[in-house]
DSSP file (Angstrom, degrees, kcal/mol; ACC not computed):
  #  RESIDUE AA STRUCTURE BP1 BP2  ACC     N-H-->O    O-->H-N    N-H-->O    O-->H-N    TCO  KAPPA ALPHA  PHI   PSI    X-CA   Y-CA   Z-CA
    1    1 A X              0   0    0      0, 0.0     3,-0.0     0, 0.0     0, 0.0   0.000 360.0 360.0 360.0 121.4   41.6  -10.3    4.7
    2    2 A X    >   -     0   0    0      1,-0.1     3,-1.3     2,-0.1     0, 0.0  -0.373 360.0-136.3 -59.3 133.7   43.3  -10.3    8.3
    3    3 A X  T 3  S+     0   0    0      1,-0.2    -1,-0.1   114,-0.1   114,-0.0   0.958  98.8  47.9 -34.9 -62.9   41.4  -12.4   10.7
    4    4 A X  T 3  S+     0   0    0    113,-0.1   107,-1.5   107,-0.1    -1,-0.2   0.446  85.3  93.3 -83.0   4.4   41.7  -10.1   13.4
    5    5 A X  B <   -A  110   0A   0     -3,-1.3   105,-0.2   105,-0.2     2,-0.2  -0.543  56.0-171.7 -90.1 176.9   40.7   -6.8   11.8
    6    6 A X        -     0   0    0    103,-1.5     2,-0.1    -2,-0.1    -2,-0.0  -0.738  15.7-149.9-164.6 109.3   37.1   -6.1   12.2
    7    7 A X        -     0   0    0     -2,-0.2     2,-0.3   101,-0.2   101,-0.1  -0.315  11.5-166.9 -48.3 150.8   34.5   -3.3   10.8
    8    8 A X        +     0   0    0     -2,-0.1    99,-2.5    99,-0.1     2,-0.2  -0.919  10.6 170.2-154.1 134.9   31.3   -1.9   12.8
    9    9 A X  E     +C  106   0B   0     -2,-0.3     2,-0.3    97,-0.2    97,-0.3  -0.838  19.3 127.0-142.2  90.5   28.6    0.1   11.3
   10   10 A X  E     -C  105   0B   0     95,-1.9    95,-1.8    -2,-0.2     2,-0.6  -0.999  38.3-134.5-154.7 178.5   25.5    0.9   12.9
   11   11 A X  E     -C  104   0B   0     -2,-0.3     2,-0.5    93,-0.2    93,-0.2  -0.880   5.5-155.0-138.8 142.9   23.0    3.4   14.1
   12   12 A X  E     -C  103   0B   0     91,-1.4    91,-4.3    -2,-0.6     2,-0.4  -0.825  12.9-152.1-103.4 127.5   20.8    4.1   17.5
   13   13 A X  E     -C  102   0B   0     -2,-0.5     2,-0.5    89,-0.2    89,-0.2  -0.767  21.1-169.9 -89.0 144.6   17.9    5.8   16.9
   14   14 A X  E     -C  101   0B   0     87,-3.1     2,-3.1    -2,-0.4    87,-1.3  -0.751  23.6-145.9-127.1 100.1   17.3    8.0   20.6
   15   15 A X  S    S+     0   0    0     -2,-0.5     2,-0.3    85,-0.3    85,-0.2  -0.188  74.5  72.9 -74.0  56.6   14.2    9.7   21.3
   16   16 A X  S    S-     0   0    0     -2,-3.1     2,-0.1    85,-0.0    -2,-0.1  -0.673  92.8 -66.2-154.4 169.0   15.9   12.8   23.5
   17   17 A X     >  -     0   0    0     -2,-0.3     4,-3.3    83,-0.1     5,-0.2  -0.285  29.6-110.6 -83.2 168.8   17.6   15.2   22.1
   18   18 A X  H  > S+     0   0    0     82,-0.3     4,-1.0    81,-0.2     5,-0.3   0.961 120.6  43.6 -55.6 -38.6   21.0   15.8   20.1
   19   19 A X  H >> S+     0   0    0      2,-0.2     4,-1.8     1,-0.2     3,-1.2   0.975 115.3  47.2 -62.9 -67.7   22.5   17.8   23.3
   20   20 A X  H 3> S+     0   0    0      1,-0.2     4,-1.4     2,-0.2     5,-0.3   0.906 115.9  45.0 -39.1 -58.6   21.2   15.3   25.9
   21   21 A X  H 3< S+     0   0    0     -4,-3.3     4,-0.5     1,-0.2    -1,-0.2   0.486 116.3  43.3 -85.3   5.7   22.6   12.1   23.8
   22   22 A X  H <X S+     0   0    0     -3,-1.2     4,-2.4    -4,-1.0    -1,-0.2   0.764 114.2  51.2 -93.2 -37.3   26.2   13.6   22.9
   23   23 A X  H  < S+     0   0    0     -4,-1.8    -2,-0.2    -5,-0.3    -3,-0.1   0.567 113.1  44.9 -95.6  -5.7   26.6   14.9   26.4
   24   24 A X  T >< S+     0   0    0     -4,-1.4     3,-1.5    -5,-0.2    -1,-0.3   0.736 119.3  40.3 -86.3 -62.6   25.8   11.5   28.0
   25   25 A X  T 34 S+     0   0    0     -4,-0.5    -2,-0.2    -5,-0.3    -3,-0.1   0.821 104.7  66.3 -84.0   3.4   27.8    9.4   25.7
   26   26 A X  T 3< S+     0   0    0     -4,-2.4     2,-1.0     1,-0.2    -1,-0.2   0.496  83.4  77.4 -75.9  -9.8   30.6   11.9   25.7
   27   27 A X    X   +     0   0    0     -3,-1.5     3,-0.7     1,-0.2     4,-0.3  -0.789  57.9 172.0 -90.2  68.8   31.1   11.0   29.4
   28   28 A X  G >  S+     0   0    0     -2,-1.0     3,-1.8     1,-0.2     4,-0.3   0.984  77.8  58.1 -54.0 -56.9   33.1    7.3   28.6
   29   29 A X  G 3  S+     0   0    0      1,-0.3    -1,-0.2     2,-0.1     4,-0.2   0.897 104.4  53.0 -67.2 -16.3   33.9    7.2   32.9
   30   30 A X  G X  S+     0   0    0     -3,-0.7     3,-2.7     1,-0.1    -1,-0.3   0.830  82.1  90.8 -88.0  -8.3   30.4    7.3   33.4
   31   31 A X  G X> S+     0   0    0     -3,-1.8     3,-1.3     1,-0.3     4,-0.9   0.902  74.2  69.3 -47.2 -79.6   29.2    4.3   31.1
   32   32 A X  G 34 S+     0   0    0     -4,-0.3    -1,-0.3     1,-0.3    -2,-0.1   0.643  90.3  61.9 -36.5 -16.4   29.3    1.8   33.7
   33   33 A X  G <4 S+     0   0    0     -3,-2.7    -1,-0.3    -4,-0.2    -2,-0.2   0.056 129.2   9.9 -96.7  37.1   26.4    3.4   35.4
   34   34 A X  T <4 S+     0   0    0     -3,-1.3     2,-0.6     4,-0.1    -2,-0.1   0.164 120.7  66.8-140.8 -38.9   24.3    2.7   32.3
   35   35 A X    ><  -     0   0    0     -4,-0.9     3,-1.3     1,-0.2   103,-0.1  -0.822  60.7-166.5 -96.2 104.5   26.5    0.3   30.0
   36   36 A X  T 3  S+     0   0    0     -2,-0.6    -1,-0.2   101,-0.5    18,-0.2   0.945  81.0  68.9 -66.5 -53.2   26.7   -2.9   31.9
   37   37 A X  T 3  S+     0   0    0     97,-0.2    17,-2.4    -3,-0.1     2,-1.2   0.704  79.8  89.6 -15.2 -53.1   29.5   -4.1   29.6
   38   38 A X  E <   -D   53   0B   0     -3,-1.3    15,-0.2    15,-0.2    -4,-0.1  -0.679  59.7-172.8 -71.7 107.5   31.6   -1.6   30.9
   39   39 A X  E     -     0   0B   0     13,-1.8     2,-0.3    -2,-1.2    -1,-0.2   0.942  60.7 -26.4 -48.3 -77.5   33.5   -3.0   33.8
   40   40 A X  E     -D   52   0B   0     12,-1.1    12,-1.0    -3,-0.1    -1,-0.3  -0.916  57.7-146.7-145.5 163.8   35.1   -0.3   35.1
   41   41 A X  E     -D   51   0B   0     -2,-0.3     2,-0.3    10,-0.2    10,-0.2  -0.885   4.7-168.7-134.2 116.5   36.6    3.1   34.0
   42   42 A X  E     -D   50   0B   0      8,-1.4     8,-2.1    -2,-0.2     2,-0.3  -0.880  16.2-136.0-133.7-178.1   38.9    4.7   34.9
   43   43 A X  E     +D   49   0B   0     -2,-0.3     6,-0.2     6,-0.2     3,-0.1  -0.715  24.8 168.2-109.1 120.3   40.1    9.0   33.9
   44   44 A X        -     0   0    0      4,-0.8     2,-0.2     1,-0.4    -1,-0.2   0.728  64.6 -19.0 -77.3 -61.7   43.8    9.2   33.0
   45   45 A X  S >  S-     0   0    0      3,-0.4     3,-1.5     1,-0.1    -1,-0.4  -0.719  77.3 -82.6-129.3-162.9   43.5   12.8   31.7
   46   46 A X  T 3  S+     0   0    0     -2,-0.2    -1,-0.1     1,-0.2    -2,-0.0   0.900 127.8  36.3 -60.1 -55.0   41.5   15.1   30.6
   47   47 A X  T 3  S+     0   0    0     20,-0.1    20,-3.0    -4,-0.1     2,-0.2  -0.155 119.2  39.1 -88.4   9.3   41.5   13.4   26.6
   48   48 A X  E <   - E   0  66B   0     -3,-1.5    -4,-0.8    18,-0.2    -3,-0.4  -0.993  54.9-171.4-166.7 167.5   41.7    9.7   27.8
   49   49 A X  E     -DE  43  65B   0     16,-1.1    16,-1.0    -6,-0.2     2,-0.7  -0.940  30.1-113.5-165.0 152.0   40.7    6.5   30.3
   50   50 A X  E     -DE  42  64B   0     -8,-2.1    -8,-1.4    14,-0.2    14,-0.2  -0.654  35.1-155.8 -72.1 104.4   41.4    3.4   31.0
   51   51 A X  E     -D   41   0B   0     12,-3.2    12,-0.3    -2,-0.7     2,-0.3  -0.498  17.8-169.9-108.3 163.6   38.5    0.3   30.3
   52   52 A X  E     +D   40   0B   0    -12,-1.0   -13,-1.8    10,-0.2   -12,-1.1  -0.861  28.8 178.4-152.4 110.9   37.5   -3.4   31.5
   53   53 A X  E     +D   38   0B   0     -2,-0.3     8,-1.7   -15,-0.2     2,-0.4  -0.899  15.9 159.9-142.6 133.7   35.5   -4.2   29.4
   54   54 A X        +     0   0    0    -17,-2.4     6,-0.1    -2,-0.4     4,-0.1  -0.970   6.1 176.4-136.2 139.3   33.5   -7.6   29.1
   55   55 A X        -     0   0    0     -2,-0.4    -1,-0.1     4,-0.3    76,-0.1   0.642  57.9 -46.7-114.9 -87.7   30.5   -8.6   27.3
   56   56 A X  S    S+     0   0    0     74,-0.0     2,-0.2     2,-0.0    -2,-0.0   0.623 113.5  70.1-118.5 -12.8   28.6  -12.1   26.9
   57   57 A X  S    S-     0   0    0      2,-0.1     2,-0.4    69,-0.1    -2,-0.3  -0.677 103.5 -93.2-109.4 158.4   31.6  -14.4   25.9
   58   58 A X  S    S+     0   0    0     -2,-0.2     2,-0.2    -4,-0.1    -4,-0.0   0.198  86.5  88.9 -50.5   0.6   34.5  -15.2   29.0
   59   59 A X        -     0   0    0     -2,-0.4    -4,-0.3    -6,-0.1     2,-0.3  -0.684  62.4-131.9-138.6 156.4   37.2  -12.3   28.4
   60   60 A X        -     0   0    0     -2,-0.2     2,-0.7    -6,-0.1    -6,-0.2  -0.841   4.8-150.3-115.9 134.4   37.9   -9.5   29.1
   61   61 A X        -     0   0    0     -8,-1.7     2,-0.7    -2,-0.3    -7,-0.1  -0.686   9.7-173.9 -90.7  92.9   39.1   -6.3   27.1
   62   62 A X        +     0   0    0     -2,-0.7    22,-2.0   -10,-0.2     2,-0.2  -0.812  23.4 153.0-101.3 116.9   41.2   -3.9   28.7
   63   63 A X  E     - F   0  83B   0     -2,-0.7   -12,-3.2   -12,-0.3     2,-0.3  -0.772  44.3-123.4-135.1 170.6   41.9   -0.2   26.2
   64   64 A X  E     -EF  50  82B   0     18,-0.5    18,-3.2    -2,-0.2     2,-0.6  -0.951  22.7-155.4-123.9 118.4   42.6    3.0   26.5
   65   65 A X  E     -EF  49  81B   0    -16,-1.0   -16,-1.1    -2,-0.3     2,-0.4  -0.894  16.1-169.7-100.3  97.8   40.0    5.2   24.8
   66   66 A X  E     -EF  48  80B   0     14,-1.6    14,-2.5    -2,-0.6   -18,-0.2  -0.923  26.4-123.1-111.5 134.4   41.4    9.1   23.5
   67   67 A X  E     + F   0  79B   0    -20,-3.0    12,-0.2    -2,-0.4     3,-0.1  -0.407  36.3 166.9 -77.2 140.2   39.6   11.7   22.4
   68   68 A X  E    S+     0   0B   0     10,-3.1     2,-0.3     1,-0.6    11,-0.2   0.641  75.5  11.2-112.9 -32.7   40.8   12.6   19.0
   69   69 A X  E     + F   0  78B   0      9,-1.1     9,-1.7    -3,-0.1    -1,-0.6  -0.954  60.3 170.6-140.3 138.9   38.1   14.8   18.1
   70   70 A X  E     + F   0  77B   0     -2,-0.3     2,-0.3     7,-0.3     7,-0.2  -0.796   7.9 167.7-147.7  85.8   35.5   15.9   20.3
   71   71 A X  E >>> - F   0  76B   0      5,-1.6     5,-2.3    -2,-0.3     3,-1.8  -0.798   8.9-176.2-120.6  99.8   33.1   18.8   18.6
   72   72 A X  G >45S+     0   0    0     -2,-0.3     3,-7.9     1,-0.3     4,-0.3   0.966  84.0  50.3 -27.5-106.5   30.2   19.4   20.7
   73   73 A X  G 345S+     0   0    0      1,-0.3    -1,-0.3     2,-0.2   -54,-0.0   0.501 111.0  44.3 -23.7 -23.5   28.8   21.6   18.5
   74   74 A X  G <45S-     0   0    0     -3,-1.8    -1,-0.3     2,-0.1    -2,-0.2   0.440 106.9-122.7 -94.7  -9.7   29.1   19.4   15.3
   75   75 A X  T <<5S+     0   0    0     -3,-7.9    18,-3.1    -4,-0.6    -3,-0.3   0.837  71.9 138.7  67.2  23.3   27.7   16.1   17.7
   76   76 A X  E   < +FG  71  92B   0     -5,-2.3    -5,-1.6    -4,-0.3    -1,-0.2  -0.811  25.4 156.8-117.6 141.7   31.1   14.6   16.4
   77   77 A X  E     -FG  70  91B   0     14,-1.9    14,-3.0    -2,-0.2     2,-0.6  -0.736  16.9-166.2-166.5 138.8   33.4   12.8   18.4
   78   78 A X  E     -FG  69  90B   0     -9,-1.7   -10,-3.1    -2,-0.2    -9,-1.1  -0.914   8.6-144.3-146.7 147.6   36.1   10.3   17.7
   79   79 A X  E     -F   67   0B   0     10,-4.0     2,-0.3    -2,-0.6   -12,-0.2  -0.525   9.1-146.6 -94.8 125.4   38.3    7.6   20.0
   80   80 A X  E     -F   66   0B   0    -14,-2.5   -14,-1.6    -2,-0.3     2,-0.3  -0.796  28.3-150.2 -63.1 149.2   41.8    6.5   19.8
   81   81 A X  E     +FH  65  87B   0      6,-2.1     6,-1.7    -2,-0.3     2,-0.4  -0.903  21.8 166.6 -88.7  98.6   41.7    2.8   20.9
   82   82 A X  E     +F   64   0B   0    -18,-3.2     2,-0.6    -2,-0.3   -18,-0.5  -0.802  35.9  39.7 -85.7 132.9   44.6    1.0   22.5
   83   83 A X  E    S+F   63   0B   0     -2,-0.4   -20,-0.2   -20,-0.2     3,-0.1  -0.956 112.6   6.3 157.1-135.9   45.0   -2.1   24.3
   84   84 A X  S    S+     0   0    0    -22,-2.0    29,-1.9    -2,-0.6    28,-1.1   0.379 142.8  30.9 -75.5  -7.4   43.6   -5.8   23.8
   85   85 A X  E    S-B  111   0A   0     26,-0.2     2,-0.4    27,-0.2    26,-0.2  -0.832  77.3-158.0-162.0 129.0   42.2   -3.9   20.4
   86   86 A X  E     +B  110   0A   0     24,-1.7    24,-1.8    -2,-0.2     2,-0.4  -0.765  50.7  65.1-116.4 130.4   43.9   -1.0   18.5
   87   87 A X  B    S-H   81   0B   0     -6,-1.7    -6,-2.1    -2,-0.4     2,-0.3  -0.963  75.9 -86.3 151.7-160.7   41.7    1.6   16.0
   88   88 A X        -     0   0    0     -2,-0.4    20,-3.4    -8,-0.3     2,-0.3  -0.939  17.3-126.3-143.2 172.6   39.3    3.8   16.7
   89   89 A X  E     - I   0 107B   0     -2,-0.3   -10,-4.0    18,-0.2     2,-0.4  -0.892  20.2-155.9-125.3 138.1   35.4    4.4   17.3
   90   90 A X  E     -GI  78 106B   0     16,-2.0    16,-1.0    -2,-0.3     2,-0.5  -0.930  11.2-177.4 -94.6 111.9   33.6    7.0   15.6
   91   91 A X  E     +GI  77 105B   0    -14,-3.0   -14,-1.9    -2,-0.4     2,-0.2  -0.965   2.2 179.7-114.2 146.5   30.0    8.7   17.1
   92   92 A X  E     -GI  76 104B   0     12,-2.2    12,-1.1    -2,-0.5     2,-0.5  -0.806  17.1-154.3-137.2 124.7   28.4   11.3   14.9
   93   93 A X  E     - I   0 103B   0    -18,-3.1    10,-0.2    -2,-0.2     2,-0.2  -0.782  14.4-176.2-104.4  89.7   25.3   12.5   16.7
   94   94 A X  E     - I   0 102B   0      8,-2.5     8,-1.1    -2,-0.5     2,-0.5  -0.371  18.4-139.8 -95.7 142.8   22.6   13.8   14.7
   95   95 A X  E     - I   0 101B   0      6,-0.2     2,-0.3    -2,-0.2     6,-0.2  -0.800  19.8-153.7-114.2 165.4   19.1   15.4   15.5
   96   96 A X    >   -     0   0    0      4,-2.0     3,-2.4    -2,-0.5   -78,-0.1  -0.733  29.7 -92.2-119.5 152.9   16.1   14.6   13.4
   97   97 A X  T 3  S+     0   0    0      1,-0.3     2,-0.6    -2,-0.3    -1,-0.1   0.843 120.8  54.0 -43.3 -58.7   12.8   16.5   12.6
   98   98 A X  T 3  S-     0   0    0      1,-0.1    -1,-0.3    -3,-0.0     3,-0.1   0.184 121.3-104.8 -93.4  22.3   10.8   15.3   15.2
   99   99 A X  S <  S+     0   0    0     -3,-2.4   -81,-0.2    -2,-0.6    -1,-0.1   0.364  84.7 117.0  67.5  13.6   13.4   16.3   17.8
  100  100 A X        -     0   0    0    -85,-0.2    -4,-2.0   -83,-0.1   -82,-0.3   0.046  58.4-115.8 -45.9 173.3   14.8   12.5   18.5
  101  101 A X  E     -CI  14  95B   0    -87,-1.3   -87,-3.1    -6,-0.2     2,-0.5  -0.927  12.3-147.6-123.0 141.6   18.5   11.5   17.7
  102  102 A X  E     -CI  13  94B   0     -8,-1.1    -8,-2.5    -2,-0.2     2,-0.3  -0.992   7.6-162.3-131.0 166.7   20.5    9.5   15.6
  103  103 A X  E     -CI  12  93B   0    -91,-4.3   -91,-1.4    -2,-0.5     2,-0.5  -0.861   6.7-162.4-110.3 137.4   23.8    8.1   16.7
  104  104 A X  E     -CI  11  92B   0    -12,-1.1   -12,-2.2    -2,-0.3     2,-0.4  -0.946   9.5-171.9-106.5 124.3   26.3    6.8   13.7
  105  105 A X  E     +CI  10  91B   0    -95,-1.8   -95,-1.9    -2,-0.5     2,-0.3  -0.914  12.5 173.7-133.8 126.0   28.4    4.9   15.1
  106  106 A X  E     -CI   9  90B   0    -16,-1.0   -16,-2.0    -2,-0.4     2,-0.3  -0.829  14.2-178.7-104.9 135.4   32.0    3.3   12.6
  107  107 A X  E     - I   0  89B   0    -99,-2.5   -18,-0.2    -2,-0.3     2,-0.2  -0.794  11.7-168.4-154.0 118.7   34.2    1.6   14.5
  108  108 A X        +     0   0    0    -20,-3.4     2,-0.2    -2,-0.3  -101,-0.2  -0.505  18.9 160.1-100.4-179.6   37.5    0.1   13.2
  109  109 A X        -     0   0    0     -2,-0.2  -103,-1.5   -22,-0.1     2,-0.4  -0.638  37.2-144.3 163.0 123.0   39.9   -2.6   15.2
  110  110 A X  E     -AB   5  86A   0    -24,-1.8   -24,-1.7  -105,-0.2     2,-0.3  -0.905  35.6-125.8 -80.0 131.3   42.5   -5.1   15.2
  111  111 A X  E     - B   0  85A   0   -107,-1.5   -26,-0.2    -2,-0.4  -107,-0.1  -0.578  30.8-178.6 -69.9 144.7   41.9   -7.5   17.7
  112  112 A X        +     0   0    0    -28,-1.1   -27,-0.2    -2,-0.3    -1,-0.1   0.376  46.3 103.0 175.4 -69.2   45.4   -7.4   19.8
  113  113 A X  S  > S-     0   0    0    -29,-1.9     4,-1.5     1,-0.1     5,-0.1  -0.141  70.7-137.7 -58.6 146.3   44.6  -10.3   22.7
  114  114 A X  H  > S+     0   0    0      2,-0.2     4,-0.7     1,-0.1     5,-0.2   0.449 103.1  63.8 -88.4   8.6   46.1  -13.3   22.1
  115  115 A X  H  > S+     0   0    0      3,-0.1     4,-1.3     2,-0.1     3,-0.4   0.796 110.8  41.7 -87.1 -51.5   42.8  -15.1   23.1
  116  116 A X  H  > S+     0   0    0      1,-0.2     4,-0.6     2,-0.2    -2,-0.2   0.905 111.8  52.8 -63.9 -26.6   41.2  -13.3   20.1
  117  117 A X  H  < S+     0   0    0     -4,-1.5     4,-0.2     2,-0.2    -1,-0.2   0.906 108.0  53.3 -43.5 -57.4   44.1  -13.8   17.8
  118  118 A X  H >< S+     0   0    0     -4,-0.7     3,-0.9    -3,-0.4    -2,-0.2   1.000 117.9  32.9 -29.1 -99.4   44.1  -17.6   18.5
  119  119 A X  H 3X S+     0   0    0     -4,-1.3     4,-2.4    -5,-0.2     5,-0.2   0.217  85.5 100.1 -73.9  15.0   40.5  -18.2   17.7
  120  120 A X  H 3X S+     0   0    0     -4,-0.6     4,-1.5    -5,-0.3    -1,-0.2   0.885  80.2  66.7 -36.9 -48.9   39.8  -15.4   14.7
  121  121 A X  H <4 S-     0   0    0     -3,-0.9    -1,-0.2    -4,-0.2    -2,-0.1   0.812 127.3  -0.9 -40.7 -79.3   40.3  -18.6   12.5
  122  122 A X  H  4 S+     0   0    0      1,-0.2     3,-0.2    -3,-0.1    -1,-0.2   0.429 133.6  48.8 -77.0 -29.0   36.7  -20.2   14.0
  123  123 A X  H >X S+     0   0    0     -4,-2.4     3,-2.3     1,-0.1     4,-2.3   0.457  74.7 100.3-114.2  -4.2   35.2  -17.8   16.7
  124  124 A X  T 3< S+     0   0    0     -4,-1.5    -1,-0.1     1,-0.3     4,-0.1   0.525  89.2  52.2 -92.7   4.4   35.3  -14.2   14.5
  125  125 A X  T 3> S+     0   0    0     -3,-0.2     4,-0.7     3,-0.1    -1,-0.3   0.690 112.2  40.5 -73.7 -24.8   31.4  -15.0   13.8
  126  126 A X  H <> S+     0   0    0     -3,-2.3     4,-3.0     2,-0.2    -2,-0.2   0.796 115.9  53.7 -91.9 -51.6   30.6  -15.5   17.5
  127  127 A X  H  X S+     0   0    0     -4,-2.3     4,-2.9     2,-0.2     5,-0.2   0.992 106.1  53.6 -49.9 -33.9   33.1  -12.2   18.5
  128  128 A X  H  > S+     0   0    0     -5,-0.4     4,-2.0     1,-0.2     5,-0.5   0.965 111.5  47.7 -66.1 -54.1   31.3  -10.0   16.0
  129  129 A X  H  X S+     0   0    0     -4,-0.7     4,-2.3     2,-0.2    -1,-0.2   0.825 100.2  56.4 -23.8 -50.6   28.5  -11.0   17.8
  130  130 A X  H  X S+     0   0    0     -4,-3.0     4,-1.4     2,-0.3    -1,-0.2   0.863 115.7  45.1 -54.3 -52.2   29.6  -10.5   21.3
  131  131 A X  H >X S+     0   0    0     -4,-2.9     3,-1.7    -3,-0.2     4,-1.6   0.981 103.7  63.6 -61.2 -56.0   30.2   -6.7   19.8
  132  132 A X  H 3X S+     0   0    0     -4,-2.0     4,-1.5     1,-0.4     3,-0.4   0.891 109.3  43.0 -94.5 -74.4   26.9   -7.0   18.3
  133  133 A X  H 3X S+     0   0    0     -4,-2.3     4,-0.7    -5,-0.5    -1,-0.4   0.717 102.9  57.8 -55.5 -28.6   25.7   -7.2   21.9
  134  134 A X  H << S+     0   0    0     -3,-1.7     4,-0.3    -4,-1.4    -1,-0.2   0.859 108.6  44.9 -40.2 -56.8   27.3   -5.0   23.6
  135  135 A X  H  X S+     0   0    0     -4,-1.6     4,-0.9    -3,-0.4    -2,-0.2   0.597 103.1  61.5 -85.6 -13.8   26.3   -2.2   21.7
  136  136 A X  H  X S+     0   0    0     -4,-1.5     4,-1.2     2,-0.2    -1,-0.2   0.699 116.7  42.2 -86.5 -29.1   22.2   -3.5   21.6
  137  137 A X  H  X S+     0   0    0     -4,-0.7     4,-0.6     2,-0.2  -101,-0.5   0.495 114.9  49.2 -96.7  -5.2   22.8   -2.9   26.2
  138  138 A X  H  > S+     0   0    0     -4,-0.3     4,-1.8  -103,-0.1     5,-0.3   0.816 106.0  50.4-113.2 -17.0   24.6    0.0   25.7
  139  139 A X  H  X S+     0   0    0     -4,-0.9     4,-2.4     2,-0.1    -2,-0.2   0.978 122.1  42.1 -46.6 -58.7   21.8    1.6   23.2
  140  140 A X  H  X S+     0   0    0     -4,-1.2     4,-2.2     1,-0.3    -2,-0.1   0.730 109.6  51.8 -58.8 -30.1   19.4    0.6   26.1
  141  141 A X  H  < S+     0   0    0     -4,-0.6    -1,-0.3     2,-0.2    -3,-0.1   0.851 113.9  46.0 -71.1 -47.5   21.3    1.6   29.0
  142  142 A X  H >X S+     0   0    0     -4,-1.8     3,-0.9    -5,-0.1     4,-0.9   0.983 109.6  52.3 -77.2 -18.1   21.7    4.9   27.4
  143  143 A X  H 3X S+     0   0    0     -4,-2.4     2,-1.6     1,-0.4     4,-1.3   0.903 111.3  49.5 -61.3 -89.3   17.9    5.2   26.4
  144  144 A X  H 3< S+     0   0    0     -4,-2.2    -1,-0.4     2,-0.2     2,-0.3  -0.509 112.5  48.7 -46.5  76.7   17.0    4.4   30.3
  145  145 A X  H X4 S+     0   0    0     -2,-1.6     3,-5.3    -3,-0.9     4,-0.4  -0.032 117.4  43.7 -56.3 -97.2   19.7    7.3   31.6
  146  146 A X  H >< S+     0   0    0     -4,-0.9     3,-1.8     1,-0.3    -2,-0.2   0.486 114.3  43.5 -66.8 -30.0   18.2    9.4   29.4
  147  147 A X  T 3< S+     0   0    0     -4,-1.3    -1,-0.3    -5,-0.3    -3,-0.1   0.839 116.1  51.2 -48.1 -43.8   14.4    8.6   30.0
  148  148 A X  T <  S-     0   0    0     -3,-5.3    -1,-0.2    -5,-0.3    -2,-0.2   0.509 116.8-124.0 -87.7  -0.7   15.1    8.6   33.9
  149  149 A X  S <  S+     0   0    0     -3,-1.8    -3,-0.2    -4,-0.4    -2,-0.1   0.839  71.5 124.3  57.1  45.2   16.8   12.1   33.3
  150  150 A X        +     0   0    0      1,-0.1    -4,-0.1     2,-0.1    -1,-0.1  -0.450  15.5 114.0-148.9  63.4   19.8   11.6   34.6
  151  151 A X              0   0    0     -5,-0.2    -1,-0.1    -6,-0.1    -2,-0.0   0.370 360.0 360.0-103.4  -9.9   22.4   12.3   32.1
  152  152 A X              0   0    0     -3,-0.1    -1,-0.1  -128,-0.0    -2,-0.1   0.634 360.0 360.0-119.8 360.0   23.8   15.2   34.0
């Protein structure tokens, strides 16, 4: 198995609705004002943007995120990823009987950076981690947006 590739599987439960929690995370430039992780963003076109994105360990991630699929209406949407890590991220955004959400989120990647290349060997328990944290402040971030009503 190559060090540097790296599965992600997991799911956000959201207590809002499907409409609210697609149309919030379907806006990547706004994540920094919820996902602390995200450094900056910024909009190349309509179908892509430009990231800095660092979470708990010293580096920094710089991609380019494209929409490849985007269907509103199915709660589907899925990201090209270039950069310091190459694949894509997968959301499918589901609503539930009691009128909560859940988020599926798949996300494949080669690591890219030569810092992460380097240390795959030793550190690729601590990187999954690193991911593994990211994504537990950006479930929270978006839970407070959506709580504070301010998703539009």
């Amino acid at each position: 198995m190559d060090p540097n590739y790296y599965r992600f599987v997991l799911t956000w439960a959201v207590d809002h609705p499907r409409g609210a929690v697609f149309d919030a995370l379907v806006r990547i430039d706004e994540y920094p004002r919820w996902w602390p992780d995200y450094r900056r963003v910024t909009r190349i076109d309509e179908d892509a943007v430009a990231i800095a994105l660092r979470s708990s360990l010293p580096y920094t991630l710089r991609l380019t995120n494209r929409f490849v699929i985007r269907d509103a209406a199915g709660g589907h949407f899925r990201l090209a990823l270039d950069g310091d890590i190459a694949g894509w991220i997968d959301f499918a955004v589901t609503s539930r009987a009691d009128g909560s959400t859940t988020v599926h989120i798949t996300q494949e990647c080669t690591a890219r950076k030569r810092l992460l290349r380097v240390f795959a060997p030793v550190a690729r328990g601590a990187f999954a981690h690193n991911h593994a944290l990211t994504m537990r402040r950006g479930h929270r971030g978006l839970t407070r947006l959506l709580a504070a009503g301010r998703q539009h």
